[in-house]
C-alpha positions as CSV (number, residue, x, y, z in Angstrom):
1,X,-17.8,6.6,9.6
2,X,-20.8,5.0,8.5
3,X,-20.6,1.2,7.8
4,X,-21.2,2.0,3.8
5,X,-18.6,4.3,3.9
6,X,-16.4,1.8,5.7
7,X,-17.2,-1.1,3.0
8,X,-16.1,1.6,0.1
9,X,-12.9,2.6,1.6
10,X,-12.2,-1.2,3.1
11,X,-12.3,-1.7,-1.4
12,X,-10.3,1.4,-1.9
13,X,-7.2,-0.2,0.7
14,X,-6.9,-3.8,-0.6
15,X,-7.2,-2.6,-4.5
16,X,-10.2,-4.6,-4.9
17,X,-12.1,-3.9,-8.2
18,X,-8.9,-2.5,-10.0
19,X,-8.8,-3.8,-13.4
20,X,-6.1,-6.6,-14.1
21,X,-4.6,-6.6,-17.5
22,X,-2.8,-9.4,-16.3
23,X,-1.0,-11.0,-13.6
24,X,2.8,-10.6,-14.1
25,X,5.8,-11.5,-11.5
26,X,6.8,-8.6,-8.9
27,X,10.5,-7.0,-10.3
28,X,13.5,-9.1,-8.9
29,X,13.7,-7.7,-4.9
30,X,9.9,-7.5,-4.5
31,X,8.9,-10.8,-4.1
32,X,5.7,-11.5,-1.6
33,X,6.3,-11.2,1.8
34,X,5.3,-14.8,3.6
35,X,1.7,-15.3,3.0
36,X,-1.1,-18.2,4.3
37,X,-1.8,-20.8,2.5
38,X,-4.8,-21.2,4.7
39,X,-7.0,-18.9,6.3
40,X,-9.3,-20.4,9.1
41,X,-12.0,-17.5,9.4
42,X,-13.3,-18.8,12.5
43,X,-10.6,-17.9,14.7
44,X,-11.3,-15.1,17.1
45,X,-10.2,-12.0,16.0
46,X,-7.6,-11.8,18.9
47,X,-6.4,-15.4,18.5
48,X,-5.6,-14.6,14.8
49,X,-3.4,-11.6,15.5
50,X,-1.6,-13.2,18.5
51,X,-0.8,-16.0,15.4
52,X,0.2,-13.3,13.2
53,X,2.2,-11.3,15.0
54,X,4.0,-14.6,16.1
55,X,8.0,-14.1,16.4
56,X,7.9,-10.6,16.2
57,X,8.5,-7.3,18.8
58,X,6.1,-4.6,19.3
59,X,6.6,-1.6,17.2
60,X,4.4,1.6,17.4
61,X,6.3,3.8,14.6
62,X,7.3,2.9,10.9
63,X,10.9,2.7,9.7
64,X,12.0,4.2,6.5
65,X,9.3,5.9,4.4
66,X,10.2,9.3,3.8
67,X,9.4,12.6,6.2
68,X,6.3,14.1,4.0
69,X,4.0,13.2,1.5
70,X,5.5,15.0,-1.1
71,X,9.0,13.2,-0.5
72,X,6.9,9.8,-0.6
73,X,5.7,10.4,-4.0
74,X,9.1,11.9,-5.2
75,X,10.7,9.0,-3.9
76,X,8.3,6.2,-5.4
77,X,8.9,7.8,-8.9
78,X,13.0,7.8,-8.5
79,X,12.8,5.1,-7.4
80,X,10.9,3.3,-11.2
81,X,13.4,5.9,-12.7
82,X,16.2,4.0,-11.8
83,X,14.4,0.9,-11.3
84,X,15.6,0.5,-7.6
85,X,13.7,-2.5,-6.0
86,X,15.6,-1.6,-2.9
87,X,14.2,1.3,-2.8
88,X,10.4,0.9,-3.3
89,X,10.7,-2.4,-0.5
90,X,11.3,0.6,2.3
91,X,8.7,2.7,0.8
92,X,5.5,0.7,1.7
93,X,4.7,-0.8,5.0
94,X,6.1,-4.3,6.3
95,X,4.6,-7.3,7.5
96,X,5.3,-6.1,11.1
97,X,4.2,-2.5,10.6
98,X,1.0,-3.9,9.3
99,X,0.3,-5.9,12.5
100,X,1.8,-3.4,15.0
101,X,0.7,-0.5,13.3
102,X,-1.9,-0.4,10.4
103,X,-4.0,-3.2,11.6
104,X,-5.0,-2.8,15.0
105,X,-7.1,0.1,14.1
106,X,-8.4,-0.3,10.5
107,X,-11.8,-1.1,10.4
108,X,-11.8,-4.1,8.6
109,X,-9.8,-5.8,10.9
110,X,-12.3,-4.5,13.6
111,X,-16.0,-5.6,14.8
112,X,-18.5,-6.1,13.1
113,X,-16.1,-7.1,10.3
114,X,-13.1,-8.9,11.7
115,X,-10.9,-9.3,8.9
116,X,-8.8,-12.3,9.8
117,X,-5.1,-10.6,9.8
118,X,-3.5,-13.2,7.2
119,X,-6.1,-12.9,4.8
120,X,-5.7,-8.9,4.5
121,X,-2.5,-9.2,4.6
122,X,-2.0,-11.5,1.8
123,X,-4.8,-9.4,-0.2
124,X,-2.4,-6.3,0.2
125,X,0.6,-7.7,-0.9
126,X,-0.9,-9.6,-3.5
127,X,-2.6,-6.4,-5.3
128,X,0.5,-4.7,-4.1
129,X,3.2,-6.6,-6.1
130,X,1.0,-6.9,-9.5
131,X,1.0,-2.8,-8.8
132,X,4.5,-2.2,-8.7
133,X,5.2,-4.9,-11.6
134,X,2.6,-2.9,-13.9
135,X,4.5,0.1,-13.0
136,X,8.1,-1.5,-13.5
137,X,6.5,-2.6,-17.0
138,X,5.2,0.7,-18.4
139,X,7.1,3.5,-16.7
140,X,10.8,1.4,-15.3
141,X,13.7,3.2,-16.8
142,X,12.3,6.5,-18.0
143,X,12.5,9.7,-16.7
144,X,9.3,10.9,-14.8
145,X,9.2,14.4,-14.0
146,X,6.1,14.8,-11.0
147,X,3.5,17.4,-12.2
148,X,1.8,17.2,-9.3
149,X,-0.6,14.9,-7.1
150,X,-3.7,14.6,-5.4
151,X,-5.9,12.7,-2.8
152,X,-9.2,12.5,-2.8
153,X,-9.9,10.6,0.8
154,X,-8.6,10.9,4.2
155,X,-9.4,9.3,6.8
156,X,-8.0,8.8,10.2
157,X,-7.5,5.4,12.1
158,X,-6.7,5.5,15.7
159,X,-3.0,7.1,15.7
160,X,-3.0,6.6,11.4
161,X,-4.0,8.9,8.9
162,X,-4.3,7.5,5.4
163,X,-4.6,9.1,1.9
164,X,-6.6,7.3,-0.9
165,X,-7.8,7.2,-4.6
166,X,-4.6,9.5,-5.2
167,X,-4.2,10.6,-8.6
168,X,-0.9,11.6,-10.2
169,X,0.3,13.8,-12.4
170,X,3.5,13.5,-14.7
171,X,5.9,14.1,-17.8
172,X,7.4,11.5,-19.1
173,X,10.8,11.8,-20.7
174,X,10.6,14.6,-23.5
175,X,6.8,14.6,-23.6
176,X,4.9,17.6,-23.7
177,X,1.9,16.2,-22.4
178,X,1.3,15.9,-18.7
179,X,-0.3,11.8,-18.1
180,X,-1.8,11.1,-14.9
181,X,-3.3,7.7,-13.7
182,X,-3.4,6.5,-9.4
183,X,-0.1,4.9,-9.5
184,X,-0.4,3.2,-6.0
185,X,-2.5,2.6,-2.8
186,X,-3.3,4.5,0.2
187,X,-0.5,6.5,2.2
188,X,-0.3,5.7,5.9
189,X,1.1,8.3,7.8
190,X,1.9,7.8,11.5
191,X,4.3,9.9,13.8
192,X,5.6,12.4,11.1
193,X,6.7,9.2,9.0
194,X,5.3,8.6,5.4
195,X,4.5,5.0,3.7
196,X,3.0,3.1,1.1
197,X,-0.1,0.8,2.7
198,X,0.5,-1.1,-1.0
199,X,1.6,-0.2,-4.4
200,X,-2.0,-1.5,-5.7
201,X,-2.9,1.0,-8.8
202,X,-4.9,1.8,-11.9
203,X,-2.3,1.8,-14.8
């Protein structure tokens, strides 16, 4: 992958340029996960995720998620029909997952970028819970019948494969009309399991 390409999809992952109508709370049950309150960049890039990975056990495959794509999405839109915050928590990837698992091998957390661990992490769940509280806004509550879906980039990451820029397709309620919009961020897939890398969207 060239390093353009790299910069592009590095954008696409931590939901930068998505447009912010505004900034409201995550839904009760999604609170942010622990994040820095300072990140010193000039830590070596091992050093950092020796820090970050601090109290925690080696894992190499994710819990929960769902067993296929297709059950991922299902499960994500259930899961704002009945406005289960329980539910969408074991859909996307975990603090540990994302040191164990997703980081290790993206390439922004690899020479020559080095993306200090905290800082990506924070930018995930950051973009992440403004996602899912845009979705709990507009769609929470209301029956969302899935039209269909599609994924525009793939790419894979050591062990990972991720699916980006996906674009979904709905009815909502009674509606005749079928609405689509990229109602989260990449999928990780690792070992037959399915997650959420962020609920980051464009609604």
């Amino acid at each position: 992958m060239r390093p353009a390409q790299i910069a592009v999809w590095g954008a696409l992952l931590l939901g930068i340029g998505c447009k912010e109508r505004s900034q409201p709370r995550p839904p009760d049950g999604l609170a942010a996960q622990a994040v820095p309150t300072h990140v010193d960049s000039f830590v070596p890039r091992e050093v950092a995720l020796e820090r970050f990975r601090k109290g925690s056990s080696p894992i190499q495959t994710l819990a929960g998620g769902a067993p296929s794509r297709d059950a991922l999405v299902r499960g994500f839109l259930h899961a704002l029909e009945t406005r289960d915050t329980t539910a969408l928590r074991r859909l996307v990837v975990s603090r540990d997952e994302f040191a164990w698992i997703y980081y290790p091998t993206s390439p922004q957390g690899l020479p020559p970028y080095s993306l200090n661990p905290d800082l990506m992490w924070f930018m995930l769940v950051q973009q992440g819970n403004r996602g899912a509280s845009r979705a709990f806004r507009d769609l929470g509550g209301r029956q969302l019948d899935l039209a269909g879906y599609r994924c525009a980039e793939k790419v894979r990451e050591g062990a990972n494969t991720l699916w980006g820029n996906c674009l979904v397709r709905w009815r909502q309620e009674a509606q005749a009309d079928t609405m689509s919009a990229r109602l989260f961020g990449p999928i990780l897939e690792r070992g037959g399991r399915y997650k959420f890398l962020s609920y980051a969207n464009k609604l």
